[in-house]
N, C-alpha and C positions, 0 to 999 in steps of 0.2 A: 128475089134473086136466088141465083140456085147456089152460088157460092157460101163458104163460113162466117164470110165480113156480112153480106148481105142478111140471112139468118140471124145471127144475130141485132144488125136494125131492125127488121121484122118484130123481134123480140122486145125491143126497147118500145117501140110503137103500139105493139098487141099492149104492154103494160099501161103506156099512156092514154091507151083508148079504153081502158078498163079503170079508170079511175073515175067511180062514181058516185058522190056525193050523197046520191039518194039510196046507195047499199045501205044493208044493217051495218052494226057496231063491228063486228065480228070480222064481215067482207071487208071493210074500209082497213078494220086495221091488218087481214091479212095482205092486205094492196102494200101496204108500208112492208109488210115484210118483205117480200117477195120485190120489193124496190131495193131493200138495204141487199138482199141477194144479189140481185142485180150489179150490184155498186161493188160487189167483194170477188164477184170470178166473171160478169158477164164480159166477151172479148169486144173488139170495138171495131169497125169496118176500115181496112185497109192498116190494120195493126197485126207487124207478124209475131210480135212476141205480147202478153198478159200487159196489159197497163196495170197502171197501180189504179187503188178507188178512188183515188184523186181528180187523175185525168178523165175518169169513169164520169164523175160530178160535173167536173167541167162541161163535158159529152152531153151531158143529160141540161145543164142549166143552157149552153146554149141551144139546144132542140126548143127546149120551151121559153126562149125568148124568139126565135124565129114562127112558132107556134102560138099563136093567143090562146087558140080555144083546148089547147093543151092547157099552157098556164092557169087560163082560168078553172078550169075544172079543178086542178092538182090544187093551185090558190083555194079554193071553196071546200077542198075534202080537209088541207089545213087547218083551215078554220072551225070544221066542225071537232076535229081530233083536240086545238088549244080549248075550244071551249066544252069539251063534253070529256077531258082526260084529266084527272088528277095528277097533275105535274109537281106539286109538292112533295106527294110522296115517294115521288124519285131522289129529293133531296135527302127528307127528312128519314125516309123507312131502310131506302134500297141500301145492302151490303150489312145491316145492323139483322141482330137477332129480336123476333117479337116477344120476347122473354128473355130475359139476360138470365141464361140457364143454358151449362154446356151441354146438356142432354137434349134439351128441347132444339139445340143449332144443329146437332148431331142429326136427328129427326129432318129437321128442314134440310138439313143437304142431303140424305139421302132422297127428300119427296125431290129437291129439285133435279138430283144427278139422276133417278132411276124415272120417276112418273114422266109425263108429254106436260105441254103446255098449252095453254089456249088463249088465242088474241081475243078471245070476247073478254074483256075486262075495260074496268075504265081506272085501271092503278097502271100507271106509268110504269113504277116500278116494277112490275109483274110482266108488262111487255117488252120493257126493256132489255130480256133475258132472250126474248127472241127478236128483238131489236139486233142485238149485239150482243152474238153469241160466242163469239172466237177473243181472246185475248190480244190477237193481232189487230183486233179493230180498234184497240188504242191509239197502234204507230200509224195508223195511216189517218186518224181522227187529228191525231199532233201534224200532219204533215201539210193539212189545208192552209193555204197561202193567206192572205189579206186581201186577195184581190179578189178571189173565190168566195171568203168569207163575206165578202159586202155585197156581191151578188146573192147570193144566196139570202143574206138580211133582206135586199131589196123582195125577192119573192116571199119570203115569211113576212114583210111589212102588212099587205093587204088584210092578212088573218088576225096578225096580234091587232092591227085597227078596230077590226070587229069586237075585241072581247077586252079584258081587264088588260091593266098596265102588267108587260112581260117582265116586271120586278116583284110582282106579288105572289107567284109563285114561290121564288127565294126566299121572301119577308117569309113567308109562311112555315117555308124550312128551318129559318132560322128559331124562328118561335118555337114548333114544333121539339126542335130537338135541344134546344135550351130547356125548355121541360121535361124531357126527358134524363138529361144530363142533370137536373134538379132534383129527379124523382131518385136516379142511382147513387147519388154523392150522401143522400138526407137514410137509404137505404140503412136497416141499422148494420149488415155485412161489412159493408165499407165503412159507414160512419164511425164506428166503434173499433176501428183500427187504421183511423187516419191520425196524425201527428196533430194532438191540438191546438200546435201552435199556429198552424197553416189554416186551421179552422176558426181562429180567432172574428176576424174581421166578415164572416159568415158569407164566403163567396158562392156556394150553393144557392143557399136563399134568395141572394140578391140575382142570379144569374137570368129567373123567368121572369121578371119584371122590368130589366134590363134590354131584356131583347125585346118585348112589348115595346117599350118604349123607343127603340131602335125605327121598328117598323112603324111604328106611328108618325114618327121624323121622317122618314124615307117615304111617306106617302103623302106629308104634308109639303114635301120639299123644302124642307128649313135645311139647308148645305150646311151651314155653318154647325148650330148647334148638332146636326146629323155626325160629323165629323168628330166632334168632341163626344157624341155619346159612343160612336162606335169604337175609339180609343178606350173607353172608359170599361165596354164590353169587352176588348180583347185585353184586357189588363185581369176581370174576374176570368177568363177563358185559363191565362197561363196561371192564377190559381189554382182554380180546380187542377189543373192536371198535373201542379204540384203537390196538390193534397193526397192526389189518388196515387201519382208515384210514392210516396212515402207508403200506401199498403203492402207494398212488397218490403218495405225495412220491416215491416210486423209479422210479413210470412217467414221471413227469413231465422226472424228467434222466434215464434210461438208457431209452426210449425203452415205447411202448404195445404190449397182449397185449391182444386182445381176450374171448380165453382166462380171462385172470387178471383183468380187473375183474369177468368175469361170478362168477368161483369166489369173488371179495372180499364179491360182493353176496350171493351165497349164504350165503357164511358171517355178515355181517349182518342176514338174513332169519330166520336160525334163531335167534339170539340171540334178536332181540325178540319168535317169535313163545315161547320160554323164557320170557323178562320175563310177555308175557300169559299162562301158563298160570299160573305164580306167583301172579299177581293173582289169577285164578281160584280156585288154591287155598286163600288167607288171604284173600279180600273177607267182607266179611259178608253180603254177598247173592252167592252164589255164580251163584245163577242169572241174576242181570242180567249179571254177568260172563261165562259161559258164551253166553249169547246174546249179546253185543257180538263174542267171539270171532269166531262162527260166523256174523256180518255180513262180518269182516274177511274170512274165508275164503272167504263168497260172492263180495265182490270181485276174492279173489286167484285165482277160477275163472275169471271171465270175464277178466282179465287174462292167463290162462295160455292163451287159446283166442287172444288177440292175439299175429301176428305184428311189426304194427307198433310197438308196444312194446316188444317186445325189442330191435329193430334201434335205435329211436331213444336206448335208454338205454343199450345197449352198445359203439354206434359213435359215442356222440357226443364221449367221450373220446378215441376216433380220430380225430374230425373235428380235434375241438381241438392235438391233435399233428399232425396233418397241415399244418393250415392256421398251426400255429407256426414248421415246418419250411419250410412256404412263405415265409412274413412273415420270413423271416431272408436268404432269397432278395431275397424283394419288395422291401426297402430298399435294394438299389443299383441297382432300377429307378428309383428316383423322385428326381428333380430340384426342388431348393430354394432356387438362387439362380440369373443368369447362367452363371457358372463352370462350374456344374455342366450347365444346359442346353446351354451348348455340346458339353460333354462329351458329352452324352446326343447332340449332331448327331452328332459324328463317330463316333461307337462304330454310330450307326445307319447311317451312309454306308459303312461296313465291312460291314457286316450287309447292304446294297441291293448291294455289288458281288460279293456271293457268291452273292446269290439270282439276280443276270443271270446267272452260270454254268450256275448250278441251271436257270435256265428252257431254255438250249439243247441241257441234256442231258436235260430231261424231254420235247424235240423231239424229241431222238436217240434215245431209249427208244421214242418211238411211232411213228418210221420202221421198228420193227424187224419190226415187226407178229407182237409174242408174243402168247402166250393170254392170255386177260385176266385172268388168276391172277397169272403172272410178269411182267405189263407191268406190274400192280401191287405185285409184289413190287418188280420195282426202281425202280418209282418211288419207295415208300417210302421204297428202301437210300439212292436219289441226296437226298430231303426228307433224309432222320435224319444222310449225311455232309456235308452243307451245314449243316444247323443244329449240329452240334459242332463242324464246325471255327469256324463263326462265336463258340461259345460258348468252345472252347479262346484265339480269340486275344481276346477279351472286349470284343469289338461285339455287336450286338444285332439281334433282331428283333421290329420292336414289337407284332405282334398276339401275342406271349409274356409281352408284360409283365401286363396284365389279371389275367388268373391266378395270378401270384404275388405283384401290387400288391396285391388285394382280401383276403387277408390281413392283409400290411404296415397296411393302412386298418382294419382291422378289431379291429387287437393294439390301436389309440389307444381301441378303446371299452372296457378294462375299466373306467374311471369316466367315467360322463357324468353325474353328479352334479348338475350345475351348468351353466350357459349356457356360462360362459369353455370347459370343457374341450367342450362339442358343437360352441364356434366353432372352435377347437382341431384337430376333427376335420374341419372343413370348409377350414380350411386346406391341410388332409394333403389332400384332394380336387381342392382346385386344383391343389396339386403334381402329382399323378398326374395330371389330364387336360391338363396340360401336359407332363408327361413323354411320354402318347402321341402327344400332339402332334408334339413334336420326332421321336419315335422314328419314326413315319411319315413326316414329312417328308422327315428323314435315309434311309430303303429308298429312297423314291421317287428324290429326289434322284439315286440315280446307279445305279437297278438300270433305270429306263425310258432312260434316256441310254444305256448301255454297252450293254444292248440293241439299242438304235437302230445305235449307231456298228459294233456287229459285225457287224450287217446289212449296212450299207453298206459297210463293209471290206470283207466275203466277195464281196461283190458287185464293188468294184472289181477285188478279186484273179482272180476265177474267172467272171466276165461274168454272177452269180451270185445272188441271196441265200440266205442261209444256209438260212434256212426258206422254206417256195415259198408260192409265191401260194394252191392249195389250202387249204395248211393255215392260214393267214390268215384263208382264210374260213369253217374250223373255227372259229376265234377268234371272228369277229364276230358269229356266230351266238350261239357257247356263251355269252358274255360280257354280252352284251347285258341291261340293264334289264328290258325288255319279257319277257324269260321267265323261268326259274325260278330267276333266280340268286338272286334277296334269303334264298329258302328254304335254297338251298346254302350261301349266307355266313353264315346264324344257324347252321346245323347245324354249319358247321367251329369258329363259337364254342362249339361244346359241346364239339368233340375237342380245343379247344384247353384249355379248362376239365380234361377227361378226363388231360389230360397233364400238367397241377400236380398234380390227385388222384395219380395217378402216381407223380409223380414225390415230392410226399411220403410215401405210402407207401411207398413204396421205401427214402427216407433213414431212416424211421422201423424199418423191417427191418434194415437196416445200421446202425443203434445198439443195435438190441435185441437183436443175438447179436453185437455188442463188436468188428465185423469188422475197425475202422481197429488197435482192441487187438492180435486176432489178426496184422494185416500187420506191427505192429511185433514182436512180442513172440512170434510160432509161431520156436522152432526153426529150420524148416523154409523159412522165409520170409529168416530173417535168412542161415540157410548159403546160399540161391538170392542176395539181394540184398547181403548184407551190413551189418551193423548202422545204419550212418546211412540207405544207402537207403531198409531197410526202414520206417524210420522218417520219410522225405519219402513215400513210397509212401503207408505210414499218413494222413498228415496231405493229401495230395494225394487220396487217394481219400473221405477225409472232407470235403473242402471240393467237391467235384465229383459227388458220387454225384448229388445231386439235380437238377442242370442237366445232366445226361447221359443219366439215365433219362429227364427232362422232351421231352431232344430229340430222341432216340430213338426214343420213342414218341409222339411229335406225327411225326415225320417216316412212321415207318411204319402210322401212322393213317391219314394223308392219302392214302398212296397204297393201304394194303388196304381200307380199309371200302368202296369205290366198287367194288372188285373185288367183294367179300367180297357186298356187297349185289347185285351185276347177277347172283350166283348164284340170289340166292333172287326175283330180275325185278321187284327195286327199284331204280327210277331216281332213283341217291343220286349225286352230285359232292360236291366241294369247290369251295370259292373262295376263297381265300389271296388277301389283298389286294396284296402284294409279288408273288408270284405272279403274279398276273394282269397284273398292268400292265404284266412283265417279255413277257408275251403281246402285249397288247395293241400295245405297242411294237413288238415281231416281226410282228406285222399289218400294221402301218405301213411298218415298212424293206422289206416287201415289197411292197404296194402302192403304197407311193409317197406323194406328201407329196398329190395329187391324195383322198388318203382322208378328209384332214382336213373337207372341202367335204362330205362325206356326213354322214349322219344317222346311220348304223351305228355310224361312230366316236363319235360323241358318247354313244350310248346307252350302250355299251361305256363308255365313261368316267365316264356318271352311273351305272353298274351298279358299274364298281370304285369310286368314292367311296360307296354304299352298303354294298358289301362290306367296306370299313375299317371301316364306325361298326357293325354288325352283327357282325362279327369282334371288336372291342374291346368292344361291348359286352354282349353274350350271353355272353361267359366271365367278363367281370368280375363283371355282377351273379349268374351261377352261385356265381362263389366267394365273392363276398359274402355271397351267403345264409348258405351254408356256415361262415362264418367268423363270422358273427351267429349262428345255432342254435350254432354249439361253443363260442359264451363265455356262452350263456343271456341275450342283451339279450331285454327285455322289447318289447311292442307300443308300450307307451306312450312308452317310450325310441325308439323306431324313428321314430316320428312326429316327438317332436322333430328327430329327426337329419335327415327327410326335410324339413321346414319349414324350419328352417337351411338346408338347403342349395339349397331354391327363394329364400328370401332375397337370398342371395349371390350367386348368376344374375340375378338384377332390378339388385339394385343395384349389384355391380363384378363384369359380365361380363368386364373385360379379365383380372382375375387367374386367368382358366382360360386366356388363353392365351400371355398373353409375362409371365414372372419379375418379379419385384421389383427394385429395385437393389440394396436393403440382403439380407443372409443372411439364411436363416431360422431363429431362434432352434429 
């Protein structure tokens, strides 16, 4: 037929005269593909608009019931597929990783997302992916009727006649991954941080001989007692997957494996897909069950081709330790009555008279004229010893606080229940943006003064300024509004952001292999420092790990990434708002008070007043996000919080920025 309807039965025709039994492996099973194709866009004659695969099936069952020597053929190439295909391992393998290791699932999705596939296989599960490759092929698998379905049994009857009973593939599954789930539960990772009260009665152990026994009943047809063992299995099932929830109450205080939540998920994926075979096998309509399975499974294809999925649901326990580890930080950033803001000046005013040091030896670093490797290396080494020694005598520097406040802030949303607790949390808000308030005031305060006045010392002493007039005018150029600094000062709020991630990570590693245990308690530790040492050493290096690493690595950020980037002829800076102004000031003591009258210097000052709000705020709301995805607030909760807290800006803008008199409760 020359028409589209016509063409297309053509098409259904040409497939059913190509169904050939005595193909290879290879042929027969790309016939199946190219039939489920079929079934997902092929149009259908005298149809003006797309049927669904539904009615496609329908199309197709009654062609080859009005056809024998159709049926037959398609009947016989069945047959060879049940008895020559590994259908077990569609239960027991597909959707699970071949090693409970996030690296090695990581590996496999990228073989399966980027590599091709090939039907010469005899693993189900391996075909299956080009069986049913779209997600969509779920809702139309769910959408098949009972009346279709018994059709369809009746043409699958001839084949399953031929070969084993169509329940042994399932037994098989069940078996399969009951040993499995035996193998991860006995694992010592899990074993040795599951609750041992839930381990008592040893449901692991019992769990493979269990299901042994299941399938032996189910083959011998004993109903009765079948019934009774299978209750008895799905009673060990929702142990285990009690024992294995209880390993996240052990990540939660001895710290996170990204490792071990993925191996916990695994070992509760197999469980329930256990549960649905079970169904399968006592439903009374086995075949509705059967295919609801093999919906489950289309999904958990296309999920398995997702990279972003994995990373979202196995880091996000990480996030949530990380950003805990932070919020325990974050809370002696934030100021909540007078007392404390004062506090928060002078710990800042300490923090601005170490950063003017900082600024005349990162002068002194770049009169040295190294390569651009190691003028940023030591710029780094001069950032990372300024920022620990200001964290050792416990001042501050405020573009630090953002990143471990926006946790802090973020711990107050595990209920927002109610109005009171969102106002609650916008309280916690104005706390913090008066804490960064003070904290920058306090840098400024005395890092652009001490600057100044060292200028002009050197100057007195040696007829001299310290930094020359040249490089002033490095300054007024780099610093300036008018060019790319707004760009520089967001990007340094991401390395400041980058340095909490960091730096929680890092505390979270030194919880999770026990190291403050180790300093007190190695032997080795105790003969080098002797017992009480060891034991302040322990507890000093737990209390500091995270503000060390934080400062460390914010220090040696800011001076390699500019390095690290003019290799690959990316024009990347920083812009540190304490930093700069400790610059900017050195500009001044050089040229003179004559500079004030220009327009350079002012630019230069509305650039560093941008650089503050751009620095505090690009890492806060970084880790805010961050610290909202790791406790799961919803959208709808967010909106509140963000209406709230446009409220509270309309109506008492002073409480963002001078304290209370009374404490805050």
């Amino acid at each position: 037929m020359a028409t589209r309807s016509g063409r297309s039965t053509w098409d259904l025709t040409a497939l059913l005269n190509a169904a050939d039994p005595r193909a290879t492996l290879a042929e027969r099973h790309l016939w199946l593909v190219r039939l489920m194709q079929w079934l997902r866009s092929a149009p259908l004659e005298g149809e003006r608009q797309r049927p669904t695969p539904v009615l496609r099936l329908k199309h197709l069952l009654n062609v080859l019931e009005r056809h024998p020597e159709h049926r037959a053929r398609v009947g016989e190439l069945l047959a060879l597929f049940w008895r020559e295909v590994d259908i077990a391992a569609l239960f027991a393998d597909f959707g699970f990783a071949p090693r409970t290791h996030f690296l090695a699932e990581l590996g496999q999705r990228l073989h399966t997302r980027l590599l091709p596939h090939t039907p010469e296989t005899t693993d189900l599960g391996e075909l299956f992916a080009l069986l049913f490759p779209r997600e969509a092929d779920a809702a139309w698998l769910e959408a098949i009727d009972d009346e279709t379905l018994a059709r369809l049994a009746a043409l699958l009857a001839p084949a399953l006649a031929q070969g084993e009973d169509w329940r042994t593939p399932l037994l098989d599954g069940i078996v399969f991954l009951a040993a499995a789930v035996r193998a991860s539960g006995l694992s010592g990772a899990l074993r040795q941080r599951m609750s041992p009260e839930l381990l008592v009665d040893r449901p692991f152990r019992q769990l493979a001989a269990v299901a042994e026994h299941t399938a032996e009943l189910a083959q011998a047809g004993d109903s009765r007692r079948l019934l009774q063992q299978v209750q008895y299995l799905r009673a060990l099932l929702a142990a285990c997957r009690r024992a294995a929830a209880s390993v996240h109450e052990h990540l939660e205080e001895h710290g996170v494996s990204v490792g071990i939540v993925f191996e916990v998920d695994q070992l509760r994926g197999r469980c329930d897909r256990i549960e649905a075979l079970l169904d399968c096998l006592l439903a009374e309509r086995p075949a509705h069950e059967l295919v609801r399975l093999l919906a489950t499974l289309a999904r958990a294809a296309e999920q398995r081709r997702g990279l972003r999925a994995l990373f979202a649901r196995h880091y996000s326990l990480l996030a949530r330790k990380v950003a805990e580890r932070n919020a325990e930080t974050g809370e002696h950033y934030i100021t909540r009555d007078r007392a404390e803001y004062r506090a928060m000046l002078r710990a800042a005013c300490g923090g601005g008279a170490v950063i003017a040091g900082t600024t005349f030896v990162k002068f002194a670093i770049g009169a040295l004229g190294l390569a651009a490797f190691w003028a940023g290396f030591w710029a780094g080494v001069n950032y990372a010893a300024s920022f620990v020694l200001i964290h050792l005598c416990h001042w501050t520097v405020a573009t630090k606080q953002p990143a471990m406040t926006a946790p802090a802030m973020a711990d107050k949303l595990a209920d927002v229940s109610d109005d009171a607790k969102v106002e609650a949390f916008v309280d916690e808000a104005a706390h913090l943006i008066r804490s960064q308030a003070a904290g920058i005031f306090g840098n400024l305060m005395l890092a652009g003064p001490l600057v100044l006045l060292g200028q002009l010392a050197w100057q007195a002493l040696f007829g001299a300024p310290l930094v020359g007039e040249a490089t002033a005018g490095y300054v007024l150029h780099s610093l300036t509004l008018l060019g790319p600094t707004p760009l520089y000062a967001a990007f340094t709020g991401v390395l400041l952001f980058a340095s909490s991630l960091i730096a929680g990570w890092a505390e979270n590693w030194f919880v999770w292999h026990k190291l403050d245990s180790a300093i007190a308690w190695n032997p080795r530790s105790i003969a080098l420092l002797g017992d009480a040492r060891a034991k302040r050493w322990a507890r000093w290096w737990r209390a500091n790990i995270s503000g060390l690493t934080a400062n460390v690595s914010l220090g040696l950020m800011l001076g390699l990434v500019p390095a690290v980037a003019s290799f690959f002829a990316l024009p990347v800076e920083v812009r540190h708002v304490t930093l700069s102004t400790g610059q900017l000031a050195a500009a001044l003591g050089a040229l003179g008070p004559e500079l004030l009258r220009e327009g350079a210097f002012w630019w230069c000052a509305a650039g560093i007043a941008l650089t503050g709000v751009l620095n505090l705020t690009v890492s806060f709301v970084l880790a805010f996000k961050v610290a909202l995805r790791s406790r799961g607030i919803r959208l709808a909760d967010r909106s509140r919080i963000y209406r709230a807290w446009r409220r509270r800006l309309l109506t008492r803008p002073l409480s963002f920025v001078w304290p209370p008199r009374e404490s805050a409760a």
